[in-house]
LODO-608052 format. One record per residue: chain; residue in one letter; x, y, z of N, C-alpha, C in turn. Coordinates in nm, 2 decimals. Layout:
BAKOL  ch  aa     nc1     nc2     nc3    cac1    cac2    cac3     cc1     cc2     cc3
BAKOL   A   a       X       Y       Z       X       Y       Z       X       Y       Z
...
***
This chain:
BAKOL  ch  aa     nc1     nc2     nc3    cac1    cac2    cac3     cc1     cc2     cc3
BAKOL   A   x    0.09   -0.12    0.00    0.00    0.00    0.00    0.09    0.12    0.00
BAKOL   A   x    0.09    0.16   -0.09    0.19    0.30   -0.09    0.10    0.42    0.00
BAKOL   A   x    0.19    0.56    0.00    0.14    0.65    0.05    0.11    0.59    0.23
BAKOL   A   x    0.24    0.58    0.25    0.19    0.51    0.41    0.13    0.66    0.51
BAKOL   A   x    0.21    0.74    0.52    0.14    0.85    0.63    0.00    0.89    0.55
BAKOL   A   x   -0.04    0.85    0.43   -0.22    0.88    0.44   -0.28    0.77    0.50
BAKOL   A   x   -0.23    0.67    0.50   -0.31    0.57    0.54   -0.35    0.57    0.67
BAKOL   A   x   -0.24    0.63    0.72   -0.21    0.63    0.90   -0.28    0.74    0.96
BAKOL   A   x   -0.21    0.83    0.88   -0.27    0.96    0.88   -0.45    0.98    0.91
BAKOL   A   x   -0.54    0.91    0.83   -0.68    0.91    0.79   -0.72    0.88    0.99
BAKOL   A   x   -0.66    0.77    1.00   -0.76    0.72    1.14   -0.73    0.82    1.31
BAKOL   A   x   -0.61    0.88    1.25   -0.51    0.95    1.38   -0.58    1.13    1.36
BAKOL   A   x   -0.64    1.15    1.24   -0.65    1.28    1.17   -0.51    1.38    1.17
BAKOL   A   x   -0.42    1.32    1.12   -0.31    1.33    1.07   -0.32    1.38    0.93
BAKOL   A   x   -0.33    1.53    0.93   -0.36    1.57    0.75   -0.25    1.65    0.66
BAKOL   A   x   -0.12    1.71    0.71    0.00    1.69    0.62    0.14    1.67    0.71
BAKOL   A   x    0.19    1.61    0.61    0.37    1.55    0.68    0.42    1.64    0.71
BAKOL   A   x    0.50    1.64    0.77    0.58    1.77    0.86    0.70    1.73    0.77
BAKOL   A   x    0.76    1.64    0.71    0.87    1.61    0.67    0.99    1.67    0.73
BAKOL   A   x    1.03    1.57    0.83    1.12    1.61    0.94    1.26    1.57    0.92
BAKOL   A   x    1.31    1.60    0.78    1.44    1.61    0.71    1.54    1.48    0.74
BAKOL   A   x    1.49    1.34    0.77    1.58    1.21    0.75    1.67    1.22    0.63
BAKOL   A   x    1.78    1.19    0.67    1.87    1.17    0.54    1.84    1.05    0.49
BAKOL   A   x    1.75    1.02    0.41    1.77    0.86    0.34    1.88    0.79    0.34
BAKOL   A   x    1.96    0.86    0.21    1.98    0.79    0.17    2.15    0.79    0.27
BAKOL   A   x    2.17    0.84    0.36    2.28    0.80    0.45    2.26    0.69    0.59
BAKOL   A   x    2.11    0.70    0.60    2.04    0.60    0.68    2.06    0.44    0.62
BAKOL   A   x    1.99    0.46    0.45    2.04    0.34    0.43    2.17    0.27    0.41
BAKOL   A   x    2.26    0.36    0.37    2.38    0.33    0.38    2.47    0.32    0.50
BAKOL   A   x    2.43    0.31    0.63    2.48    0.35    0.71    2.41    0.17    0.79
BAKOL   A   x    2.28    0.10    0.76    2.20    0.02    0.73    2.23   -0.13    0.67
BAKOL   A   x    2.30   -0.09    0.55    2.32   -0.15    0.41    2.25   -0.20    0.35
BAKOL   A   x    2.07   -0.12    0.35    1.97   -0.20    0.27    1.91   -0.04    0.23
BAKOL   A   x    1.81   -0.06    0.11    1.75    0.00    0.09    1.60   -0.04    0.23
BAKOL   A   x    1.51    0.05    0.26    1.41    0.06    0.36    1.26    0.06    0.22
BAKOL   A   x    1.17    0.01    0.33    1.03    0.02    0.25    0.93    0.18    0.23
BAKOL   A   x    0.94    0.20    0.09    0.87    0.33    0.08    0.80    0.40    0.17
BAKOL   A   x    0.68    0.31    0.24    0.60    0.34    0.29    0.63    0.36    0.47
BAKOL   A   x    0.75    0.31    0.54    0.80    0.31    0.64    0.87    0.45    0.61
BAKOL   A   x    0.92    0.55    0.49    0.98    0.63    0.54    0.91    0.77    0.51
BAKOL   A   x    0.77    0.74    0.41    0.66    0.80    0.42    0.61    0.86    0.55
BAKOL   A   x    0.59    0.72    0.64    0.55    0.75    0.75    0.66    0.87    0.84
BAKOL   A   x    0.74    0.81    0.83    0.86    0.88    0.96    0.84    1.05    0.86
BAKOL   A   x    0.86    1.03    0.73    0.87    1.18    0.70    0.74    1.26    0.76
BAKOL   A   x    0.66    1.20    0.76    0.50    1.27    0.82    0.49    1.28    0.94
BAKOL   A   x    0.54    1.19    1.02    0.55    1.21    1.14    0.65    1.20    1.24
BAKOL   A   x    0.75    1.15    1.20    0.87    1.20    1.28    0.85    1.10    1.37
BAKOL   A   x    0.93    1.10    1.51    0.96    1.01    1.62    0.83    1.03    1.71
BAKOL   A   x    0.79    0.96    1.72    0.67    0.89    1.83    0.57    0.84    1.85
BAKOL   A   x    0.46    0.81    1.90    0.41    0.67    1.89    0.27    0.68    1.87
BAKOL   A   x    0.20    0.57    1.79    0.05    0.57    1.75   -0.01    0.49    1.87
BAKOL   A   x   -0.08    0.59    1.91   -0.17    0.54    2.03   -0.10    0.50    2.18
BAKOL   A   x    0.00    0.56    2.17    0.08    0.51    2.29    0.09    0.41    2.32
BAKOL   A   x    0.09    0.32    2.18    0.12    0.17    2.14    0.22    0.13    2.10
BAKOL   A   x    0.27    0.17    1.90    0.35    0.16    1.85    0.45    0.27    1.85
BAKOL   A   x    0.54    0.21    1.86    0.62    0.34    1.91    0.76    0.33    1.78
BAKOL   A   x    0.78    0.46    1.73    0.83    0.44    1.57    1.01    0.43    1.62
BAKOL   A   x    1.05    0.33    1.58    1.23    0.38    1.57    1.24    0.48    1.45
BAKOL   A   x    1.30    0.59    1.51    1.28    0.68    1.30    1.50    0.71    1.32
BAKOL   A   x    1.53    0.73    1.24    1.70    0.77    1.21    1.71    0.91    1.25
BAKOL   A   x    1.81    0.89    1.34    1.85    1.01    1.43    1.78    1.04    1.54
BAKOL   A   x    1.69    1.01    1.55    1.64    1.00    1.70    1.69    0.93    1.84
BAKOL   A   x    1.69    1.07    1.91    1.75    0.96    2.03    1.66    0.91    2.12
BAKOL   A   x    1.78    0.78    2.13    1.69    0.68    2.22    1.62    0.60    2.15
BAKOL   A   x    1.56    0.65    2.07    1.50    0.56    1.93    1.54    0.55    1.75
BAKOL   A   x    1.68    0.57    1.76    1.73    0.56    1.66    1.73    0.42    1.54
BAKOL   A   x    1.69    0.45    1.47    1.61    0.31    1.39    1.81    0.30    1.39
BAKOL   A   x    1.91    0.34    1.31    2.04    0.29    1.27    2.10    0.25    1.38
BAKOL   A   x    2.06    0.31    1.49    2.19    0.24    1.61    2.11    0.08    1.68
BAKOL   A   x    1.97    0.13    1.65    1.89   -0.02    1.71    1.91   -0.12    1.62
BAKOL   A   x    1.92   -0.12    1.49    1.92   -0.16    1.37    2.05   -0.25    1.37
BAKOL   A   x    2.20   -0.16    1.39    2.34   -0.22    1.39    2.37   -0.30    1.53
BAKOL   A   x    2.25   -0.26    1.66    2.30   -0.34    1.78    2.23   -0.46    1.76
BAKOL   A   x    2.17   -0.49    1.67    2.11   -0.63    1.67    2.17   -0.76    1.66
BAKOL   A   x    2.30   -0.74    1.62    2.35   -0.87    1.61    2.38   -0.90    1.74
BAKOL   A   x    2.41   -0.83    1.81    2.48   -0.79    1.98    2.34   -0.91    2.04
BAKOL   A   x    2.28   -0.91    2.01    2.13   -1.00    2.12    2.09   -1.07    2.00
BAKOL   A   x    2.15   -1.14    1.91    2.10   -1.17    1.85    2.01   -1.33    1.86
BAKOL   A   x    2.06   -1.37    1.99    1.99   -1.47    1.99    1.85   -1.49    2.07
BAKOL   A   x    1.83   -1.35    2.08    1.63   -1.30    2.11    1.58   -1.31    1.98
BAKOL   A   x    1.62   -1.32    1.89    1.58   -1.30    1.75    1.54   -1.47    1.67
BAKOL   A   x    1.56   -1.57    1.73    1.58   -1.70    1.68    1.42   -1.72    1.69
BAKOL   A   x    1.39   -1.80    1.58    1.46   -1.88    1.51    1.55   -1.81    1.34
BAKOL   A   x    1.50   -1.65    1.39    1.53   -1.56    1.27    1.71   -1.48    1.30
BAKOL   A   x    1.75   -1.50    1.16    1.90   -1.47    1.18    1.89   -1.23    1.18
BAKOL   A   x    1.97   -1.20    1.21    1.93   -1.06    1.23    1.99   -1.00    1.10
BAKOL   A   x    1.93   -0.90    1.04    2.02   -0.78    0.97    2.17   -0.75    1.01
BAKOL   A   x    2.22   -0.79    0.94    2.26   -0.81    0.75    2.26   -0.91    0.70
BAKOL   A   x    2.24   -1.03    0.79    2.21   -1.17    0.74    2.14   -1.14    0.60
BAKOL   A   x    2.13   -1.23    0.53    2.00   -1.26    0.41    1.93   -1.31    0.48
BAKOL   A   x    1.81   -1.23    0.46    1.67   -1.24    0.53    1.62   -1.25    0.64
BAKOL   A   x    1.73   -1.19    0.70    1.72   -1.14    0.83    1.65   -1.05    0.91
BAKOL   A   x    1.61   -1.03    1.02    1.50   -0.96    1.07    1.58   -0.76    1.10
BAKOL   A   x    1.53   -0.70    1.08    1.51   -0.55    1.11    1.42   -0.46    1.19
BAKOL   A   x    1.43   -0.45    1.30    1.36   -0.40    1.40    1.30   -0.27    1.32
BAKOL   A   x    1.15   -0.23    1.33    1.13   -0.11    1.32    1.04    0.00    1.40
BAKOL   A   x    1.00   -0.07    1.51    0.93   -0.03    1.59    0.93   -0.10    1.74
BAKOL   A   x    0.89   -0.05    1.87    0.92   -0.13    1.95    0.72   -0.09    2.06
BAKOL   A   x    0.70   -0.16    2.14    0.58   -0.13    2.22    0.58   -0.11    2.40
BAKOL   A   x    0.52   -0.05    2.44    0.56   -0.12    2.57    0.47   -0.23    2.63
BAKOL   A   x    0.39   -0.28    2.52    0.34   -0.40    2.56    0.43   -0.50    2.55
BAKOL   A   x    0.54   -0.51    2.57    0.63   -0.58    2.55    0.60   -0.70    2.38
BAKOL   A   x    0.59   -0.57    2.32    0.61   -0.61    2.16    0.73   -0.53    2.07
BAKOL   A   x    0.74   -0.62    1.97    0.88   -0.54    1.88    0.83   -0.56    1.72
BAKOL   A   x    0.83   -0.45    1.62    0.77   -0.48    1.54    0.95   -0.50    1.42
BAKOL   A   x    0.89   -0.54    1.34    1.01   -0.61    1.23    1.03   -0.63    1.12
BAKOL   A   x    1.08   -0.58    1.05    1.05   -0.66    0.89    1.17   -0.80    0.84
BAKOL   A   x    1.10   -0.87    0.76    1.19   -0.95    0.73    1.20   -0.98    0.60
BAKOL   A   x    1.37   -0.88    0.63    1.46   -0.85    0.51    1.48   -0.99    0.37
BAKOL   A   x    1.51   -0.91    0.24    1.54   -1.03    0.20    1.60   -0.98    0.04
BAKOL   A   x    1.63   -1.05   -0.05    1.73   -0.99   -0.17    1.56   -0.90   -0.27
BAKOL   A   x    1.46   -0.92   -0.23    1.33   -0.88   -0.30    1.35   -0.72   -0.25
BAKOL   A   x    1.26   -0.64   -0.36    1.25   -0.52   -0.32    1.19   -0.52   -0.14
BAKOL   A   x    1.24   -0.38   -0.08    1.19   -0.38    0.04    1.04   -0.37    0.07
BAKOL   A   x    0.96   -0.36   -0.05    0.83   -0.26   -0.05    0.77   -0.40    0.01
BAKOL   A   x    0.82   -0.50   -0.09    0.76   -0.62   -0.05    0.78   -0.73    0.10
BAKOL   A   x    0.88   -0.65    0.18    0.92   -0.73    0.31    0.77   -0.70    0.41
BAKOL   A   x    0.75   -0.86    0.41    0.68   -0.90    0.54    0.68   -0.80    0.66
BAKOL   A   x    0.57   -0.79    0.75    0.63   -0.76    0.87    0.65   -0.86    0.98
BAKOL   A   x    0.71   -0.86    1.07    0.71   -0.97    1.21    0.69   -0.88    1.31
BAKOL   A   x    0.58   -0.94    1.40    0.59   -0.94    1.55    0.65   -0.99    1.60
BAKOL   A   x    0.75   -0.98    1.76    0.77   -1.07    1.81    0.77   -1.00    1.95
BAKOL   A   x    0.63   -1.17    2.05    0.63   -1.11    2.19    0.72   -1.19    2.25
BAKOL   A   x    0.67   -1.11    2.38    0.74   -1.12    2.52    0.79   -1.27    2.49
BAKOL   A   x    0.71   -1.39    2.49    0.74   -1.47    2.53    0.83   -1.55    2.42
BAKOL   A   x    0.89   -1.45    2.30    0.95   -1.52    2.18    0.89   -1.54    2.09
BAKOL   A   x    0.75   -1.54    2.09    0.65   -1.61    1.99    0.66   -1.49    1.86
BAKOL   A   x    0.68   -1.54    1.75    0.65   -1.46    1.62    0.54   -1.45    1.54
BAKOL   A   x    0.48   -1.33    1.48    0.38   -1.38    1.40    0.45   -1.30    1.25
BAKOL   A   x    0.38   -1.35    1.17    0.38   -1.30    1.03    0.30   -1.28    1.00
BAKOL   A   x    0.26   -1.10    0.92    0.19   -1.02    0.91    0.25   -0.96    0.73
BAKOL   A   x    0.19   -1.08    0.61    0.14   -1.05    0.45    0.19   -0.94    0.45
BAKOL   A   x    0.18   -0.82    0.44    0.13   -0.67    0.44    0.29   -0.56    0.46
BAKOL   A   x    0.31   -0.47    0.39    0.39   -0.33    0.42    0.34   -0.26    0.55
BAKOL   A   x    0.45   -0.20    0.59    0.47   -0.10    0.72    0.33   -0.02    0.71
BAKOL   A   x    0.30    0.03    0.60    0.20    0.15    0.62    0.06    0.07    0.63
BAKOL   A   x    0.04   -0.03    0.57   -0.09   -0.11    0.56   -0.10   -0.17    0.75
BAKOL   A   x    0.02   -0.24    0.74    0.05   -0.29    0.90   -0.01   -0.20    1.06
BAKOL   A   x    0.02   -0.06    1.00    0.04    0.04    1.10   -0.15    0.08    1.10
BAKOL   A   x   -0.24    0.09    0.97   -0.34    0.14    0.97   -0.45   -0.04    1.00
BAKOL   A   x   -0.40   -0.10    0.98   -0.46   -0.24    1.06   -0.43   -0.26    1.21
BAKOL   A   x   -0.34   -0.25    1.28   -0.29   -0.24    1.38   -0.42   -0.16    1.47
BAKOL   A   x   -0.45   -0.02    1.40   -0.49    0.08    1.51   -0.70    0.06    1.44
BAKOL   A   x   -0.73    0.01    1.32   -0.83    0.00    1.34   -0.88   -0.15    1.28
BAKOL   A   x   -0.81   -0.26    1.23   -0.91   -0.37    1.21   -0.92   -0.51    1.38
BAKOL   A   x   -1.05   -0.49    1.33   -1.06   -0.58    1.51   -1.03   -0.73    1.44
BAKOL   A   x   -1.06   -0.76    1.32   -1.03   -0.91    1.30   -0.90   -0.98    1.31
BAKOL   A   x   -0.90   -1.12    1.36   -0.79   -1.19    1.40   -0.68   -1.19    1.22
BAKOL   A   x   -0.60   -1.18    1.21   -0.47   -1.15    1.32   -0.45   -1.02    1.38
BAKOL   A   x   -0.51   -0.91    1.35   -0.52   -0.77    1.34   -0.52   -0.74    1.43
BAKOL   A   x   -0.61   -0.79    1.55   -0.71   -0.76    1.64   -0.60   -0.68    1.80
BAKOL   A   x   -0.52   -0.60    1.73   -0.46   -0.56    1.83   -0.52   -0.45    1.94
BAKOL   A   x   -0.46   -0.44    2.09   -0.57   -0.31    2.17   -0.57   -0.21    2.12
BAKOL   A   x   -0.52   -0.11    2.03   -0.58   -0.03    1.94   -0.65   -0.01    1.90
BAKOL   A   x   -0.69   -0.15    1.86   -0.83   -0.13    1.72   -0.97   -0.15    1.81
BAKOL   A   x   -0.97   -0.13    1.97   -1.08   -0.12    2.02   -1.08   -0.05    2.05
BAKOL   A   x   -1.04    0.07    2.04   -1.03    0.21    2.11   -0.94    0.21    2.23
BAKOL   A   x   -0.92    0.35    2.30   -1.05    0.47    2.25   -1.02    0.49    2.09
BAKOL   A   x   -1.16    0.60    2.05   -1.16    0.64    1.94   -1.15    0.82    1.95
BAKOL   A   x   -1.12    0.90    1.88   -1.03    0.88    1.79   -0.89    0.84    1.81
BAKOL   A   x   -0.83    0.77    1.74   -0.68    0.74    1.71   -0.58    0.89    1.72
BAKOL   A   x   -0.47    0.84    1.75   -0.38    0.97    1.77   -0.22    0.96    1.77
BAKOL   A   x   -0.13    1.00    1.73    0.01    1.05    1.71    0.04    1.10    1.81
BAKOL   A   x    0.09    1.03    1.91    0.20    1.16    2.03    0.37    1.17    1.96
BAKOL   A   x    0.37    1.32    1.88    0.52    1.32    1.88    0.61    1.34    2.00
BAKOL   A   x    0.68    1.27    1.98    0.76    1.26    2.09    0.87    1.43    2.07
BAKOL   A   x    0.92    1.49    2.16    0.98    1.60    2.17    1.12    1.58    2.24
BAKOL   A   x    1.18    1.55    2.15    1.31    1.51    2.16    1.40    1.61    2.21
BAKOL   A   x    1.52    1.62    2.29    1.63    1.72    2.31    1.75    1.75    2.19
BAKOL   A   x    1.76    1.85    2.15    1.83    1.92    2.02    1.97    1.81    2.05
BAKOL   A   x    2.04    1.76    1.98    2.19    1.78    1.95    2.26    1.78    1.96
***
């Protein structure tokens, strides 16, 4: 689903991107993958912080939530990540979000365009799920479809849905 911050955007009343100047293309290089369109859609629209004080975004250069430093420490724990090998592996998992429902959201990488990388859950207790679908479709299921697999506490309200940017310290 392209156009990920409209998608997201619609249920949060989120109505234009703030485009909050990520360097792409030093992110991904700094990475070594190209990222999924619609994951950086989102971050440009909304920058660092969390839908529904649920999902909570790793975006690049954010502290404390830096998608490249969370991204490169992964191999460091990499064996919370099993039965899945971590980024830079081939097809390896990529952290892109984290919860304090003691959830971690993920994609899993692979030599295919990124647009097409799966997402993964993975809870507390290790268990994985696989979630068909792009970052931007992921994120607007997440906060409003109640059907199983979807059926996350989001999508029961409250209603309306909402964006807390987070307010980071300068530099």
């Amino acid at each position: 689903m392209s156009g990920g911050w409209r998608c997201c955007g619609r249920p949060t009343g989120w109505t234009e991107p703030d485009r909050c100047g990520v360097d792409w293309a030093a992110t991904e290089a700094a990475l070594g993958t190209a990222l999924p369109g619609d994951y950086k859609d989102i971050v440009d629209a909304f920058g660092a912080g969390s839908f529904d004080e649920y999902l909570d975004l790793l975006v690049p250069g954010a502290l404390g939530t830096d998608l490249v430093s969370w991204g490169q420490n992964m191999e460091r724990y990499a064996d919370l990540y099993r039965p899945y090998a971590v980024h830079p592996a081939p097809g390896g998992v990529l952290i892109w979000g984290t919860s304090e429902q003691e959830l971690t959201f993920h994609w899993l990488t692979g030599p295919a365009d990124p647009d097409d990388w799966p997402v993964l859950v993975q809870y507390l207790d290790g268990e994985w799920q696989r979630f068909d679908c792009g970052t931007g479709e992921f994120v607007l299921r997440l906060l409003t479809d109640r059907t199983p697999p979807f059926a996350f506490p989001p999508s029961a309200g409250p209603f309306p849905h909402w964006f807390a940017p987070w307010e980071l310290p300068e530099r």
